[in-house]
N, CA, C and O atoms as a DFTB+ gen file, in Angstrom:
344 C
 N C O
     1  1     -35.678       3.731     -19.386
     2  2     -34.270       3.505     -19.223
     3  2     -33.719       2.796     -20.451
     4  3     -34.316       1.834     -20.934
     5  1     -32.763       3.191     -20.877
     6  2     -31.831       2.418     -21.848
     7  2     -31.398       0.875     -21.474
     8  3     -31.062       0.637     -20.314
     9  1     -31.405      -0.122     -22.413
    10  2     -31.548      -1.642     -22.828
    11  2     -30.257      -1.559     -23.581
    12  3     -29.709      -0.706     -24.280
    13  1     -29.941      -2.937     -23.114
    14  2     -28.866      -3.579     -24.069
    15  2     -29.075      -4.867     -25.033
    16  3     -30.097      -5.551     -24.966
    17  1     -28.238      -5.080     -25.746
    18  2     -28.514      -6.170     -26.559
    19  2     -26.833      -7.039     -26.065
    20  3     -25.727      -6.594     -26.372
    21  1     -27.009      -7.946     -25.495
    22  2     -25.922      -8.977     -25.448
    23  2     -25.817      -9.860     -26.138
    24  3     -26.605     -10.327     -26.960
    25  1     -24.308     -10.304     -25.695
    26  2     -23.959     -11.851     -25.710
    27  2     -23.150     -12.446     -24.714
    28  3     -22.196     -11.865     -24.195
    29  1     -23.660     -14.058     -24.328
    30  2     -22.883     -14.077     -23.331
    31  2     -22.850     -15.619     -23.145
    32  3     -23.182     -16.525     -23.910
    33  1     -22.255     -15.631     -21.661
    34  2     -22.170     -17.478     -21.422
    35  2     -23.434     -17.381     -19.956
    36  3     -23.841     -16.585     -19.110
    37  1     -23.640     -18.862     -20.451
    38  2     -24.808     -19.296     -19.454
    39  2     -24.242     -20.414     -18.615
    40  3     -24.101     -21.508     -19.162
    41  1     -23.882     -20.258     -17.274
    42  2     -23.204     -20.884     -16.461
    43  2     -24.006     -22.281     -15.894
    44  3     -25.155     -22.524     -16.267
    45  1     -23.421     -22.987     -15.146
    46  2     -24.119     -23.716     -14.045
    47  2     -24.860     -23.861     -13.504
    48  3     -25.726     -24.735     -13.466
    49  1     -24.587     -22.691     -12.763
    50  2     -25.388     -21.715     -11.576
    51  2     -26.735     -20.957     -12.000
    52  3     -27.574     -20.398     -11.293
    53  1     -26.662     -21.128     -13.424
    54  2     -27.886     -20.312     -14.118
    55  2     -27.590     -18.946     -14.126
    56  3     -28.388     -18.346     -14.846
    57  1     -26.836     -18.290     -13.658
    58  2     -25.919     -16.752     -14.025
    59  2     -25.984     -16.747     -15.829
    60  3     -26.092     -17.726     -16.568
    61  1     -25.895     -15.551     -16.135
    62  2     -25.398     -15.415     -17.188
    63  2     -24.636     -14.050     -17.432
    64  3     -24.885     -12.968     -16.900
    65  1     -23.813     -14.297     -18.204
    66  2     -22.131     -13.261     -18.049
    67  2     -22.036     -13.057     -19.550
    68  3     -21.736     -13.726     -20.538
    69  1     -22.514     -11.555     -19.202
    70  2     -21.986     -10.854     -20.900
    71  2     -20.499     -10.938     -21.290
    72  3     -19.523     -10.937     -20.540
    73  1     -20.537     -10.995     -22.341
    74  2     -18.951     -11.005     -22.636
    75  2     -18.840     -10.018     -23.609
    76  3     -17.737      -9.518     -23.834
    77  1     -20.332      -9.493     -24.523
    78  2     -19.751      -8.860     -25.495
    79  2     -21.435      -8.039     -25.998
    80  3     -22.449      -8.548     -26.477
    81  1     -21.115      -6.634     -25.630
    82  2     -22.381      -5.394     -25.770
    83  2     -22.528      -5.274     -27.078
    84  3     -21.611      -4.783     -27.736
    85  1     -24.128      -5.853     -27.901
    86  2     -23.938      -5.408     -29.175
    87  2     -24.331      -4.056     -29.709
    88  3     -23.807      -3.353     -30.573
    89  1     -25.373      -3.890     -28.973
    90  2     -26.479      -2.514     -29.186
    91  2     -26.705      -2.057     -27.771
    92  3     -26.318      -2.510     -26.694
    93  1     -27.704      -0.666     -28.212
    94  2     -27.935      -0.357     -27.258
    95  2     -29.659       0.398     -27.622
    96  3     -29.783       0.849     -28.761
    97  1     -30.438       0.466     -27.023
    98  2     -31.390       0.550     -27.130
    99  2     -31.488       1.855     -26.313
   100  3     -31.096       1.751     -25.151
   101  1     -32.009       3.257     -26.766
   102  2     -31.763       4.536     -26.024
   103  2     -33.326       5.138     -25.675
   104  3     -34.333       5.480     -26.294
   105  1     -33.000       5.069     -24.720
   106  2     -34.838       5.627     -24.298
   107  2     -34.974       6.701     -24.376
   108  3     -36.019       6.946     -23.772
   109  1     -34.426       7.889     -24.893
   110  2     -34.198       9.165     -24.588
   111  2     -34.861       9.680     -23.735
   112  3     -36.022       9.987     -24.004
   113  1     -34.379       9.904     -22.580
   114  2     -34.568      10.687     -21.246
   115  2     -33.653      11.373     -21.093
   116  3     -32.489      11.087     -21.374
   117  1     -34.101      12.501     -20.567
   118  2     -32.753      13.001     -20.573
   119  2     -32.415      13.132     -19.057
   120  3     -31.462      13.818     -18.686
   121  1     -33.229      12.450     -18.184
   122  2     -32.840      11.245     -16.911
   123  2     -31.965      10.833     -16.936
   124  3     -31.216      10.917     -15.962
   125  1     -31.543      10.041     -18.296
   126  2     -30.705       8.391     -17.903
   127  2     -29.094       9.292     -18.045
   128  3     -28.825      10.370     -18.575
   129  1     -28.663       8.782     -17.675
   130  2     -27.005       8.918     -17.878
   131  2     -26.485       7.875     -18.959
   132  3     -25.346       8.081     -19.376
   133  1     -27.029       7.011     -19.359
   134  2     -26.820       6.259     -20.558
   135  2     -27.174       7.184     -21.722
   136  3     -26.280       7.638     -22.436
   137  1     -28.480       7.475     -21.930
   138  2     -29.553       8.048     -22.994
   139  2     -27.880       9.520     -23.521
   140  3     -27.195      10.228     -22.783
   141  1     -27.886       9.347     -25.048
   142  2     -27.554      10.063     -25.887
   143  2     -28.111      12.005     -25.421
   144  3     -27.352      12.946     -25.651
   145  1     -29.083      12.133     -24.975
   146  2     -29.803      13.253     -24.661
   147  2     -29.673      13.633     -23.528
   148  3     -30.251      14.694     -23.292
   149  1     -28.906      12.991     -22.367
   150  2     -28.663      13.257     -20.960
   151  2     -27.698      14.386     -21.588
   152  3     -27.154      14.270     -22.686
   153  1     -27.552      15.622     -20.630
   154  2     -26.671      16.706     -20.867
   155  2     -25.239      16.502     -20.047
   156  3     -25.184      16.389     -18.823
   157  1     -24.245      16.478     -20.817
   158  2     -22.751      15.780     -20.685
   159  2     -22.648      17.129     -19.857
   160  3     -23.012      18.268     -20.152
   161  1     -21.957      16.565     -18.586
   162  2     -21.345      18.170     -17.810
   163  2     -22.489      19.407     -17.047
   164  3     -22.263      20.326     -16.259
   165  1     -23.753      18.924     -17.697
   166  2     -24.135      19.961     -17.076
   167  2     -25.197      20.202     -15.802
   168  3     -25.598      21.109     -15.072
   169  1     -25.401      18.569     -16.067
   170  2     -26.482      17.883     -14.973
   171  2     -26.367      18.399     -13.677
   172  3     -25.237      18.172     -13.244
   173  1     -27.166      19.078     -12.780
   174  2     -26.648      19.476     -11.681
   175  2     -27.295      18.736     -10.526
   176  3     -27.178      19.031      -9.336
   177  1     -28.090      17.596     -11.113
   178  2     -28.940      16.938     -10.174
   179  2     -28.578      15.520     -10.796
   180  3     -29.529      15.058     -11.426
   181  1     -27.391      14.667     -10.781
   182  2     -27.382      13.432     -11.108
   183  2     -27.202      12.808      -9.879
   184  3     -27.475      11.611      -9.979
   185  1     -26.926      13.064      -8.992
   186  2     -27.032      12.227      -7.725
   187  2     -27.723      11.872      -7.327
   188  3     -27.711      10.824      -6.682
   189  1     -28.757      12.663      -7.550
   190  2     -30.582      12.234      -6.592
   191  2     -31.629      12.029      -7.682
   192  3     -32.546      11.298      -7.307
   193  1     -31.717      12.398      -8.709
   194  2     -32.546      12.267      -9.850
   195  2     -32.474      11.717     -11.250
   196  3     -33.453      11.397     -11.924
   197  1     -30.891      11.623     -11.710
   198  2     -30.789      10.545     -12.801
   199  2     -30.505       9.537     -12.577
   200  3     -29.577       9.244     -11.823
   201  1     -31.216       8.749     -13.164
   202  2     -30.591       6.941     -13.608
   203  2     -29.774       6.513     -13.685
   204  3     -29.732       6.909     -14.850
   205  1     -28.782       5.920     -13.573
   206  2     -27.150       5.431     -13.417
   207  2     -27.507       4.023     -14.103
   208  3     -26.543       3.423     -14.580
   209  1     -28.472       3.563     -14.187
   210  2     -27.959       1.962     -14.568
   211  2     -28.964       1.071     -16.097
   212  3     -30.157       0.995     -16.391
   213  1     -28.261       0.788     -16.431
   214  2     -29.252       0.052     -17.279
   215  2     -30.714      -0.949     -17.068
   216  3     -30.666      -1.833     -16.212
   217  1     -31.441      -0.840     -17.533
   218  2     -33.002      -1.794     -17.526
   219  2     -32.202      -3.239     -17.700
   220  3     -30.994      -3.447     -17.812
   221  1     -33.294      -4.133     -17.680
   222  2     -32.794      -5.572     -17.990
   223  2     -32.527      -5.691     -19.548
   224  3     -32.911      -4.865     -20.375
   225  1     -32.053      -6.457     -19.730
   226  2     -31.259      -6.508     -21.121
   227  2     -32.672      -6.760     -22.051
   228  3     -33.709      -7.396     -21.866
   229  1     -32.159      -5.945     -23.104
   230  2     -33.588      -6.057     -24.404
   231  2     -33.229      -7.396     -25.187
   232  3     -34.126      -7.864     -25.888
   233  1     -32.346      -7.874     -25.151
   234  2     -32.025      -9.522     -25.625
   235  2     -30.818     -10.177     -25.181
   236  3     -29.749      -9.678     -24.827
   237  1     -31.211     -11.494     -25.269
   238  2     -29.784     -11.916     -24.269
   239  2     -29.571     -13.303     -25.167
   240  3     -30.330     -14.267     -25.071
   241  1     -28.070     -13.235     -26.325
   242  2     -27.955     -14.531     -27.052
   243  2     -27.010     -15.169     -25.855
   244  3     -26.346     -14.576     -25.005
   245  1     -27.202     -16.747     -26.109
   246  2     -25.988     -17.270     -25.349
   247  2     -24.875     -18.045     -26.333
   248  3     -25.010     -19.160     -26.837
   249  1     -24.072     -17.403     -26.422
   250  2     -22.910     -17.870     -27.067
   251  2     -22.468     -19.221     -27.064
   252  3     -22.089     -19.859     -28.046
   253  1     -22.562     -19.688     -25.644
   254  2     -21.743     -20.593     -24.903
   255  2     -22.433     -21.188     -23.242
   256  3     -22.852     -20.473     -22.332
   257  1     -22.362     -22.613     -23.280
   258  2     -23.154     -22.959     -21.965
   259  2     -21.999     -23.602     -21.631
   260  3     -21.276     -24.278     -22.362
   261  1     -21.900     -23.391     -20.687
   262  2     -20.778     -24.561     -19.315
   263  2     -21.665     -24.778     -18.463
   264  3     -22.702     -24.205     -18.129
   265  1     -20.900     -26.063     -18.022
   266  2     -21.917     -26.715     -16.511
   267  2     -21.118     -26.643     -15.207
   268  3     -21.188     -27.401     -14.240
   269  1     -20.096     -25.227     -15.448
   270  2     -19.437     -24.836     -14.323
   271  2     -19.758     -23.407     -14.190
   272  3     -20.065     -22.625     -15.090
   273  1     -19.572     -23.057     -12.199
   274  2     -20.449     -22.134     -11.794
   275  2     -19.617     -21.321     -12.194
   276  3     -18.501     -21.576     -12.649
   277  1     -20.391     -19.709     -11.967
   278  2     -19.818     -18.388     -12.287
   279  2     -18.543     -18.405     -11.532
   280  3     -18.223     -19.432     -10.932
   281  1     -17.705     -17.237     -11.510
   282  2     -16.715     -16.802     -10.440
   283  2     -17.416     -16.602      -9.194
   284  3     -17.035     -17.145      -8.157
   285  1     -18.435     -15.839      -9.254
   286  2     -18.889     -15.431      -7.532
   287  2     -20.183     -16.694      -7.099
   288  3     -20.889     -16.669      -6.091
   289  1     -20.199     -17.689      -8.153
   290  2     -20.928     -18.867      -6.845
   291  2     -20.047     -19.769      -6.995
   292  3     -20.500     -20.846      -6.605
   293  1     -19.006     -19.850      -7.372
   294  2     -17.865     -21.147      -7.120
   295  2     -17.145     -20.790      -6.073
   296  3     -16.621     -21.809      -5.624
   297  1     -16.680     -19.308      -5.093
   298  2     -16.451     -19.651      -3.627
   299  2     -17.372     -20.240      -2.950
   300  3     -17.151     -21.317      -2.397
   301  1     -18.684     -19.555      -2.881
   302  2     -20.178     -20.016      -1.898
   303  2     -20.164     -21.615      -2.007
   304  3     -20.296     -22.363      -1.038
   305  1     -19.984     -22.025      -3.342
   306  2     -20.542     -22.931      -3.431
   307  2     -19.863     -24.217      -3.890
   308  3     -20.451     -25.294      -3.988
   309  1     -18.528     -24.006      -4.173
   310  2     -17.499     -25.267      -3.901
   311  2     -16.151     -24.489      -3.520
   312  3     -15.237     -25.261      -3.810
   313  1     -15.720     -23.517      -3.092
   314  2     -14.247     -22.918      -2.741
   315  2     -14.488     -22.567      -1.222
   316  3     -15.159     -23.458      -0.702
   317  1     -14.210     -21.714      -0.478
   318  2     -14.065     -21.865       0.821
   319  2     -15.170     -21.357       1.698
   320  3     -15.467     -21.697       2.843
   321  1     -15.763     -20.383       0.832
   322  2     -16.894     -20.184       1.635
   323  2     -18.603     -21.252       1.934
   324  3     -19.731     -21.146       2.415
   325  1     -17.738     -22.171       1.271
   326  2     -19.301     -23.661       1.439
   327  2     -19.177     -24.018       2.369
   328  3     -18.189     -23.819       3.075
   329  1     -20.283     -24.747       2.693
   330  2     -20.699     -25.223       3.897
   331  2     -19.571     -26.494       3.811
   332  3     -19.144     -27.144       2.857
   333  1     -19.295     -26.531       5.277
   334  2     -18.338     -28.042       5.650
   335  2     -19.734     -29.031       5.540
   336  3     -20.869     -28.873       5.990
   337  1     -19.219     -29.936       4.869
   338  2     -20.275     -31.135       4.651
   339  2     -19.310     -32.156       5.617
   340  3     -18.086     -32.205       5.735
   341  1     -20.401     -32.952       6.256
   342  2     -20.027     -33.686       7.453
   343  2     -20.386     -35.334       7.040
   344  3     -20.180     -36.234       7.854
């Protein structure tokens, strides 16, 4: 499967959030729907047999650290969906 090369911020929560795709690393399959060699238009089996998603990232810089959580663990975990503390 095709790899990316990021950059991104490293949250709180330990998430980390691309902000910006540098490369791309192409596995040529002609499986992947990423891969350069997948056939544009003509695939007649991408529903059940090609790849849709990228591998884990082939490098991950962090731009930027905050010690505040992502968007999706700051409801869970201080906005409304946290636990009532008693």
């Amino acid at each position: 499967m095709c790899r990316l090369h990021t950059e991104g911020i490293e949250h709180g929560c330990g998430h980390y959030i691309i902000t910006r795709k540098v490369a791309k690393d192409d596995c040529r399959n002609k499986f992947c729907m990423n891969s350069e060699t997948h056939p544009p238009g003509r695939c007649n089996s991408c529903g059940e047999n090609c790849k849709r998603y990228f591998d884990p990232d082939a490098s991950q810089h962090v731009t930027n650290r905050t010690g505040d959580y992502c968007v999706q663990c700051m409801y869970w975990f201080k906005g409304e969906g946290a636990r009532r503390r008693q």
